[in-house]
C-alpha positions in Angstrom: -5.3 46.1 -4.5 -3.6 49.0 -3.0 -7.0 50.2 -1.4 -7.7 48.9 1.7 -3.7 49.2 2.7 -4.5 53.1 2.8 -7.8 53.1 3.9 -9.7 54.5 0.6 -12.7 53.5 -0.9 -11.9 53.2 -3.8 -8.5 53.9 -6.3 -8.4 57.7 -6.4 -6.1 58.2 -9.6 -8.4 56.3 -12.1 -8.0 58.0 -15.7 -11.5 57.7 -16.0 -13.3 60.8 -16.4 -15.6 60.9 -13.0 -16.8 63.9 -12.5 -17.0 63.2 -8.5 -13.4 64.1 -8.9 -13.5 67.1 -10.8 -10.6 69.5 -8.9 -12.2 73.0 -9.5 -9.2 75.0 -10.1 -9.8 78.8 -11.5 -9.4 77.1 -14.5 -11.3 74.4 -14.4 -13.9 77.0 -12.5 -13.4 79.6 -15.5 -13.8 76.5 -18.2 -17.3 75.2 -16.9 -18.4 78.8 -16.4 -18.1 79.5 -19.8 -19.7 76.1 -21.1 -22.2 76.2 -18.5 -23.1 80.0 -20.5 -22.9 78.7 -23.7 -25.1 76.2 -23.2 -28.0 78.2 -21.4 -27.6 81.9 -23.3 -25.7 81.7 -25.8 -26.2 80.5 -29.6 -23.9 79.1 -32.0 -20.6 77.7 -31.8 -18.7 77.4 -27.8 -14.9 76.1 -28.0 -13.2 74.8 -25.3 -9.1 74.0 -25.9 -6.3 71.9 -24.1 -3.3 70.1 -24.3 -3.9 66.6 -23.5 -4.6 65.2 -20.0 -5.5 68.5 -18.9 -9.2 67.3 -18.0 -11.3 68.7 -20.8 -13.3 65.2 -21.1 -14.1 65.7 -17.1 -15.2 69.3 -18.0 -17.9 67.9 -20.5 -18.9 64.9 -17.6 -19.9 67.5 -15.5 -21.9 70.0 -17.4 -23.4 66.7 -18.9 -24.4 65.4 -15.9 -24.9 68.0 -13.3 -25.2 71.5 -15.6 -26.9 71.1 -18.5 -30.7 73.3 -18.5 -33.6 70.7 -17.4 -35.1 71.7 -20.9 -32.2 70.6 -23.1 -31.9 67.7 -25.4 -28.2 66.7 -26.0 -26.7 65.1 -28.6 -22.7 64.2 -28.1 -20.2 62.7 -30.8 -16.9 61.1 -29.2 -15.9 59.9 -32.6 -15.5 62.8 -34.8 -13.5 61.1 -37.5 -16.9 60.9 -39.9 -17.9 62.0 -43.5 -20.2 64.7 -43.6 -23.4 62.4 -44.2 -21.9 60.1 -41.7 -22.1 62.7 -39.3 -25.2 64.1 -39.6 -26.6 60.5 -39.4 -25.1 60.6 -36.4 -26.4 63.7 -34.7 -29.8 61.8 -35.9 -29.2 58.8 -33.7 -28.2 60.5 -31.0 -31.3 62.9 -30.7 -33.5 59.9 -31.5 -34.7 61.4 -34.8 -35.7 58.8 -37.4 -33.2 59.2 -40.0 -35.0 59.6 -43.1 -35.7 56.6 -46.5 -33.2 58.6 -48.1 -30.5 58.8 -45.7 -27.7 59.3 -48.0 -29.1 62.2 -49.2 -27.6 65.4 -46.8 -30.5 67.7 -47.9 -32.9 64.9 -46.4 -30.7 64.9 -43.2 -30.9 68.3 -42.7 -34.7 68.6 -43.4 -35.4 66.2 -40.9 -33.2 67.5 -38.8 -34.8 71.3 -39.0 -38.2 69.7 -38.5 -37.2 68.3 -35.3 -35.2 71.7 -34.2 -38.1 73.6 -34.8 -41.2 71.1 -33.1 -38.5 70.6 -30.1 -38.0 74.9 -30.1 -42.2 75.6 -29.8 -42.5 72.6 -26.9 -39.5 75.4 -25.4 -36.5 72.9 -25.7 -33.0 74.0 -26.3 -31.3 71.7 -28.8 -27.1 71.4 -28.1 -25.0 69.5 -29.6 -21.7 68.4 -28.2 -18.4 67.1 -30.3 -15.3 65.9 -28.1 -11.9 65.6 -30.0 -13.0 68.4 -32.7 -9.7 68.7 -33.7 -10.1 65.5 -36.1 -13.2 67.3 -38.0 -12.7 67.2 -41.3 -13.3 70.9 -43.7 -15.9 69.7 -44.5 -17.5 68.1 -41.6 -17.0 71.6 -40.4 -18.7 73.5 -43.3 -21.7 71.1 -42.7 -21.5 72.3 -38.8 -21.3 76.3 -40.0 -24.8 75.2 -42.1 -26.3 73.8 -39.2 -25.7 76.8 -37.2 -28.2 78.4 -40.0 -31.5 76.6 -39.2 -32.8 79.3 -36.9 -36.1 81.5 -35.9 -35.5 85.4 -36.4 -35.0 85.2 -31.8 -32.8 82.6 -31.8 -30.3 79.7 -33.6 -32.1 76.4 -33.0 -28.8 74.8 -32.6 -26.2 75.2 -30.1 -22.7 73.7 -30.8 -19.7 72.8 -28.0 -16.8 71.7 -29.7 -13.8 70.4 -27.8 -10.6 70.0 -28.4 -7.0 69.9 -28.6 -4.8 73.0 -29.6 -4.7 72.1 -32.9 -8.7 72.8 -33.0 -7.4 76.6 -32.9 -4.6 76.1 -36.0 -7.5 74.7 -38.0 -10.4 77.1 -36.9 -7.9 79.8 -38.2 -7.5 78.4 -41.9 -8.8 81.0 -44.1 -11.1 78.8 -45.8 -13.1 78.4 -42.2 -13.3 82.1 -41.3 -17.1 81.8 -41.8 -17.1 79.5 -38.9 -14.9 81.2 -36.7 -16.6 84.4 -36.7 -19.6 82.4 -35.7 -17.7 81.3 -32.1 -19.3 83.7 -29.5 -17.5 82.2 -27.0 -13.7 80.8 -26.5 -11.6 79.3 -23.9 -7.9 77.0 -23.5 -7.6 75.3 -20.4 -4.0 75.4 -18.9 -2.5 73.0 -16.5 -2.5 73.1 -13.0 -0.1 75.4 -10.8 2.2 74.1 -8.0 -0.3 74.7 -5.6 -3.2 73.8 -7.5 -0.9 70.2 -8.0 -0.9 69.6 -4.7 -4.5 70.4 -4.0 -5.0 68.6 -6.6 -3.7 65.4 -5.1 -5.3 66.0 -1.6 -9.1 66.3 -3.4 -8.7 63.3 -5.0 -7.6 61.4 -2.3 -10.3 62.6 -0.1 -13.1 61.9 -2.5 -11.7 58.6 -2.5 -11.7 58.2 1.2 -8.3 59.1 2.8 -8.8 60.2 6.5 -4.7 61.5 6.6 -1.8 62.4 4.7 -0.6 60.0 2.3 1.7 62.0 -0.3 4.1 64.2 1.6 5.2 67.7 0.6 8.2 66.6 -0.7 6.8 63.8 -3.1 3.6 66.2 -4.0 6.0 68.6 -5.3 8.1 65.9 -7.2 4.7 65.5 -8.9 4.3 68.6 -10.1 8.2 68.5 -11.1 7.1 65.8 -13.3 3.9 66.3 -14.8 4.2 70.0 -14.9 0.4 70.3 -13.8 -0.9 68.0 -16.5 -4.0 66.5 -14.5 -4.1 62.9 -17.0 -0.3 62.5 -15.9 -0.4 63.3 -12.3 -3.2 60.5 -12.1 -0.6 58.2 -14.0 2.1 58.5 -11.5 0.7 59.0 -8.5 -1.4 55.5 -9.3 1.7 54.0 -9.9 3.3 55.4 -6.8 0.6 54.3 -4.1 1.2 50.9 -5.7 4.9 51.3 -5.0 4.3 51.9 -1.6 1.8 49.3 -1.0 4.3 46.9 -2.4 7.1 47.7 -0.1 4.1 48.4 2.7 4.7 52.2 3.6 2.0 53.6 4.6 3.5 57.3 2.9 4.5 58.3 -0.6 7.9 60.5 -0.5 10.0 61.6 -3.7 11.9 58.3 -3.7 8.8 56.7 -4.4 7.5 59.1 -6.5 10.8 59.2 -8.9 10.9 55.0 -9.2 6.8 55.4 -10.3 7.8 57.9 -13.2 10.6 55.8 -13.8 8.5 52.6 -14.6 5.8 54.4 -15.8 8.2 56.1 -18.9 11.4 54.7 -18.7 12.4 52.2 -21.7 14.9 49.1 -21.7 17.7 49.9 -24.5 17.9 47.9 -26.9 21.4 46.6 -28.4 22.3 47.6 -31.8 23.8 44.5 -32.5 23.1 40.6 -31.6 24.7 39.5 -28.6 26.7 36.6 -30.8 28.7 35.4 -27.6 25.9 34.9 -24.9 27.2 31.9 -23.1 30.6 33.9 -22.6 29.1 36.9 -21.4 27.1 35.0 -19.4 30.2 33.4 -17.7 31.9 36.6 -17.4 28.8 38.4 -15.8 28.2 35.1 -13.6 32.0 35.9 -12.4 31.5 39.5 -11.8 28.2 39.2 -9.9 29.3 36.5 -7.3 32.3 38.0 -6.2 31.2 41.5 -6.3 34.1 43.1 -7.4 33.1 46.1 -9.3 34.1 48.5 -6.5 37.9 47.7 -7.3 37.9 48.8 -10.8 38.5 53.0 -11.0 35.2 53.5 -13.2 32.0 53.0 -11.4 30.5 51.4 -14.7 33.4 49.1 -16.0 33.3 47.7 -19.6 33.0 43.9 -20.1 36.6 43.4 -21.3 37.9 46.0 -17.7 35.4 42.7 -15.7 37.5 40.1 -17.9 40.9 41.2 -16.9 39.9 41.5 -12.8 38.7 38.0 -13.1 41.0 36.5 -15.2 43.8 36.0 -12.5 41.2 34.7 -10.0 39.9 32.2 -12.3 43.4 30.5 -13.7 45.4 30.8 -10.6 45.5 26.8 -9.7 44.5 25.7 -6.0 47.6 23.9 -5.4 50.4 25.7 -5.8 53.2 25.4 -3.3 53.7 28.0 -0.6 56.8 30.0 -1.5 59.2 31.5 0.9 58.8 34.7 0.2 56.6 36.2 3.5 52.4 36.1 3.5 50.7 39.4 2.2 49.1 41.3 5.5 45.4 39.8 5.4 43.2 42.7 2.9 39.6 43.5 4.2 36.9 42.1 2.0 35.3 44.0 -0.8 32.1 45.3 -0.7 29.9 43.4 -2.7 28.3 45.2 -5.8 25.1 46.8 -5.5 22.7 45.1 -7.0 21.8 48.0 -9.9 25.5 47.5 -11.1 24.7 43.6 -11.3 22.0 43.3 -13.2 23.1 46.7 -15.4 26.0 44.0 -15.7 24.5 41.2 -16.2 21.5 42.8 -18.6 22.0 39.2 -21.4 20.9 37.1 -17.9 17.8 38.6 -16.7 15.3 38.0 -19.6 11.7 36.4 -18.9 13.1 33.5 -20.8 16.0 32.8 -18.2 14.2 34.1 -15.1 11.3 31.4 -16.2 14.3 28.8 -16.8 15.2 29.3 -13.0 11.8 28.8 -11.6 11.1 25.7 -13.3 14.3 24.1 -12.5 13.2 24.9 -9.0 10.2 23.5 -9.2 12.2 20.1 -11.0 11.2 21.3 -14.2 13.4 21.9 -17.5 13.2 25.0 -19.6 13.0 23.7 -23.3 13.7 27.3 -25.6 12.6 27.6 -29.1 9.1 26.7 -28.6 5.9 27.1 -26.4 6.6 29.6 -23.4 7.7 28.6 -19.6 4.2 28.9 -18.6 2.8 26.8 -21.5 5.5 24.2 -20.6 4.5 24.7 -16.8 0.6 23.8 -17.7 1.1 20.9 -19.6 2.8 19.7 -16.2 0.1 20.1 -14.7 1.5 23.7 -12.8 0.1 27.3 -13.2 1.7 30.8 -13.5 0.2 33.8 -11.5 0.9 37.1 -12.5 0.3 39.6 -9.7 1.2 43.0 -8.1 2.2 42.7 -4.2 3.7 43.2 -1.5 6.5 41.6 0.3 3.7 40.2 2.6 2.3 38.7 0.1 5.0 36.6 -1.1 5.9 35.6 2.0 2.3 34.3 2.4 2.4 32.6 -0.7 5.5 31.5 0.3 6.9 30.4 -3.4 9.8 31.6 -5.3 8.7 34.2 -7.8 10.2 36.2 -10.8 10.2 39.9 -9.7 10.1 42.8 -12.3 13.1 44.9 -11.4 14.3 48.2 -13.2 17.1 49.6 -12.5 18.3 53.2 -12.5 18.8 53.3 -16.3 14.8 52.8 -16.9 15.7 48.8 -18.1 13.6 46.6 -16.8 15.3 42.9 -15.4 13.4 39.8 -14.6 15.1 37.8 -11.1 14.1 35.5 -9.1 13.2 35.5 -5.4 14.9 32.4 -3.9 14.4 33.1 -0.7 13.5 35.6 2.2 15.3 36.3 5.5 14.1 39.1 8.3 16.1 41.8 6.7 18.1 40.4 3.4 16.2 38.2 0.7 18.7 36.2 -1.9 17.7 36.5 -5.6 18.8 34.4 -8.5 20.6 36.5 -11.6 20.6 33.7 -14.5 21.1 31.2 -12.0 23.8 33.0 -9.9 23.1 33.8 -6.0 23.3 37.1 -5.0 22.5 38.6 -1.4 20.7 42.0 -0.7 19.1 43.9 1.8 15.8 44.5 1.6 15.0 47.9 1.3 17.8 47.6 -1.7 15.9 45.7 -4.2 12.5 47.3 -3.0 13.8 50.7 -4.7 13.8 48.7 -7.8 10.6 46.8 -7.2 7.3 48.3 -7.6 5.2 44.9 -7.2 5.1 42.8 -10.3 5.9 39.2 -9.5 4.9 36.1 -11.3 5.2 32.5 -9.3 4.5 29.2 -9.8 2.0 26.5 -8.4 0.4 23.3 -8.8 -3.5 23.6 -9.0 -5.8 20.9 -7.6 -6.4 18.3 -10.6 -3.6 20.1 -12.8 -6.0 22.9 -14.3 -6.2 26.6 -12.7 -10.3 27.2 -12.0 -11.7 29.0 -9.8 -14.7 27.9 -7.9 -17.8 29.5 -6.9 -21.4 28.8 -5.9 -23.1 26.3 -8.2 -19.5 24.5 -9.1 -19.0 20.8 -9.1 -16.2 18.4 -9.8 -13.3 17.2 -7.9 -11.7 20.5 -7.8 -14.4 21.6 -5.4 -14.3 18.1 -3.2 -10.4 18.9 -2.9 -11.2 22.4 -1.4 -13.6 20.9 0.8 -11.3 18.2 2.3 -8.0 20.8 2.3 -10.0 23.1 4.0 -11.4 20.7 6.7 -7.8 19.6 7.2 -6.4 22.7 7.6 -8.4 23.7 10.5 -11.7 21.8 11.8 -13.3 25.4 11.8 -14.0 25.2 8.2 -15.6 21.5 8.2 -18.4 21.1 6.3 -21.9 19.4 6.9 -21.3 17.6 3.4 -17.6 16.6 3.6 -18.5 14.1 0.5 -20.1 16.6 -1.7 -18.4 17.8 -4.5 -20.6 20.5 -5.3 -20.1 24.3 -4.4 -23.2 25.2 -1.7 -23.9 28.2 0.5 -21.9 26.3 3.1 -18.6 25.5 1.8 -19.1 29.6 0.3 -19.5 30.3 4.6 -15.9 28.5 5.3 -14.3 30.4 2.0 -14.9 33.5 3.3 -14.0 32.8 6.9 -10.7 31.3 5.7 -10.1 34.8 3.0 -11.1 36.5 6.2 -8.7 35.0 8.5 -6.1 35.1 5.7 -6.3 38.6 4.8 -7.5 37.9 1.1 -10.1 39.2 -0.5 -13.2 37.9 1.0 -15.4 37.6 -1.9 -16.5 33.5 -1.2 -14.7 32.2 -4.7 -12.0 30.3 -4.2 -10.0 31.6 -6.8 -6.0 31.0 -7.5 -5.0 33.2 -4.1 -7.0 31.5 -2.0 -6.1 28.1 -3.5 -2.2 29.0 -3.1 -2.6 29.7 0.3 -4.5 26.3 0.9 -1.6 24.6 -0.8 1.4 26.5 0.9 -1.1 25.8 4.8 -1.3 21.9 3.4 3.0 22.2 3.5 3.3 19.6 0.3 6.6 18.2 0.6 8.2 19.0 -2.9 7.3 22.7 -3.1 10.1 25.0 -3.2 9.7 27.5 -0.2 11.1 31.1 0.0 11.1 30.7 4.0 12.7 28.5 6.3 12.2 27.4 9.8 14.7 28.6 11.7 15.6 24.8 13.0 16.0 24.0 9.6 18.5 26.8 9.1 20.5 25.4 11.9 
């Protein structure tokens, strides 16, 4: 999503082990050094340690795929968590060795298996075996390894083990009952996380492999990283994911510490949960309905004010009656307006009011639909009227292309995540619904709280959500043909009748996801079918802009 905004090929913090992206740090150097030996000189047992994240399954990628000798038949097992006969009928599969008739014998396993060791040593094949996540081995999965380690010539073990794992592969290789094993480890090495420097190397490589022609992460947000993750390469990835989205969604084309922080707060901060039931909703609700619209927190001495402090502030303002006669007593001088609350304190505030449940009741009512509780969810009630709910990470140009009012994922400074909707968006202040109260804000206010996530509502074509693509027929595709030839004559068709998807109508898709700045992939899928709806202006759908004569 976030990919062509920076100009990158391709997402540069996947958790996926690619070894393109392997940062060689002295570590990560020293690591594949010694794997790289125990896989060509040595014999016996190799061990390679690390907390997790720290990129030991990237390690094993690349000596897999770039390292290993030319001559060397590999078996790997990702799944360690095996019996022993399991396991060695596993090491079978994987080097292609017919697993004997009597397979759950383990002296048959190991026969076969020495047979094939010693035909595949006189063709002058190596033989290694490689286990990731050896910390789950089991004793005696391991005893069966030390036996392996046995079948030999009188040159040279047939057999060459890599195990891999996390520290607690070193607690367990030091058990007095596996001592045999251990002594049989010629070679040893725990991988550390990255440095401060190596952190911010770190970042650059990968966003260079990916495709970035500048800076993208500032100093100050690279070493916010590091702050964070403490070097750890799996968690680094994790935020710094997170983050570009962040910026993508509030379209900054640079990640600072701000942005950093809020991506590390989504990413591991938790909404509280009450210890009790909240028995008197609808009265809090009232209360934090009071609170929010006139904005009043800044008058109370605490910055956080309890719910029964909010009561007696709005108390007076509530009973005083509206016609009460003027005494003589002189007018109070005229008092400057307070500041309205920021929006973290309202919906910290209002935390009963911003659910899914009443954020969903909002939008249908919006859309002149009611929000029945207790039963099938707002989006199940919104498809069985014939409308459909998009869940989608953005920007704010892309709601205002949409043009809908949408829930938006909020969390505020706590960690707690709140669900709001978007009303309505102005050049520098957008208006959001809390449980049905209005509230104004800036901006660049609620995008600190926003990293993207927005749902929104929207009637498909026919009532059902499809997308359509070469080879698809039915009215659905006759209504994209028509809307699109009445958008703009540019994308008429030679078949304006037909109501099957050809290479044609495919030619005007992607010249309208071109022009529109989707995705230009010729399927008309639910973007490209919003923005068709929101160009065709139906009358009864809610907008979140408005003409400016309108305004007037």
């Amino acid at each position: 999503m976030y990919t062509r905004f920076f100009g990158l090929n391709e997402k540069p913090f996947s958790i996926t082990p690619d070894p393109r992206y392997l940062f060689m740090s002295a570590r990560h150097g020293e690591a594949l050094a010694h794997l790289v030996y125990g896989v060509t000189e040595s014999g016996g047992f190799m061990q390679l340690t690390g907390e997790v994240g720290t990129g030991k399954t990237t390690l094993v990628r690349t000596l897999l795929l770039n390292r290993m000798p030319a001559n060397a038949n590999v078996a790997v097992v990702l799944n360690p968590q095996l019996s022993a006969l399991e396991f060695l009928v596993t090491i079978c599969e994987e080097l292609h060795v017919p697993v004997p008739d009597d397979r759950h014998s383990i002296k048959a396993l190991i026969d076969t298996l020495n047979a094939y060791l010693l035909e595949v040593h006189a063709d002058g094949r190596r033989t290694i075996l490689v286990v990731d996540e050896a910390q789950n081995l089991a004793p005696d999965v391991l005893e069966q390894l030390r036996l392996l380690t046995n079948l030999e010539t009188a040159k040279q073990k047939l057999l060459q083990i890599v195990l891999i794992g996390q520290p607690e592969l070193r607690e367990l290789l030091a058990r007095n009952d596996l001592r045999q094993l251990a002594q049989r480890i010629t070679g040893r090495y725990h991988l550390e996380p990255l440095s401060r420097e190596e952190t911010e190397q770190y970042i650059e490589h990968r966003l260079k492999v990916a495709g970035a022609l500048g800076e993208v992460f500032d100093t100050g947000a690279k070493r916010e990283v590091f702050r964070l993750t403490q070097g750890v390469p799996r968690l680094i990835n994790v935020i710094c994911d997170r983050a570009l989205l962040g910026a993508f969604s509030i379209e900054s084309r640079r990640v600072n510490r701000r942005i950093i922080r809020r991506a590390a707060t989504e990413i591991t901060g938790k909404a509280e949960t009450a210890n009790t039931l909240r028995r008197a909703l609808p009265v809090v609700g009232i209360i934090a309905a009071v609170v929010i619209s006139a904005g009043f927190l800044s008058l109370l001495e605490e910055r956080k004010p309890t719910i029964d402090a909010a009561i007696e502030a709005a108390v007076p303002a509530i009973k005083e009656p509206a016609d009460i006669a003027p005494t003589s007593e002189p007018e109070p001088e005229p008092v400057a307006e307070e500041a309205q609350a920021s929006l973290d304190d309202q919906l910290q505030l209002a935390q009963e009011l911003t659910n899914p449940q009443s954020a969903l009741a909002v939008l249908l009512n919006l859309w002149g639909l009611e929000y029945r509780g207790g039963g099938q969810s707002g989006c199940a009630q919104a498809a069985a009227a014939g409308y459909s709910c998009l869940n989608q990470r953005g920007s704010w140009g892309n709601l205002k292309q949409f043009d809908r009012p949408a829930v938006l994922t909020l969390v505020d400074a706590k960690g707690q995540t709140h669900n709001v909707v978007l009303i309505r968006i102005e050049e520098q202040t957008v208006e959001l619904s809390i449980g049905g109260v209005m509230v104004t804000h800036p901006v660049g206010e609620v995008s600190d709280m926003w990293l993207g996530q927005y749902m929104l509502l929207w009637r498909p074509p026919n009532g059902v959500a499809v997308s359509m693509a070469p080879g698809s027929r039915g009215p659905s595709v006759l209504w994209l043909r028509k809307s699109l030839a009445e958008i703009d004559a540019r994308y008429r068709t030679d078949l304006p009748d037909s109501d099957q998807f050809d290479e044609d109508l495919q030619q005007k898709v992607r010249a309208f996801q071109r022009e529109h700045r989707l995705d230009v992939d010729g399927v008309a899928g639910q973007q490209t079918q919003i923005i068709i709806n929101t160009l065709l202006a139906v009358d009864d759908t809610p907008r979140l802009t408005v003409p400016r004569l309108a305004q007037e």
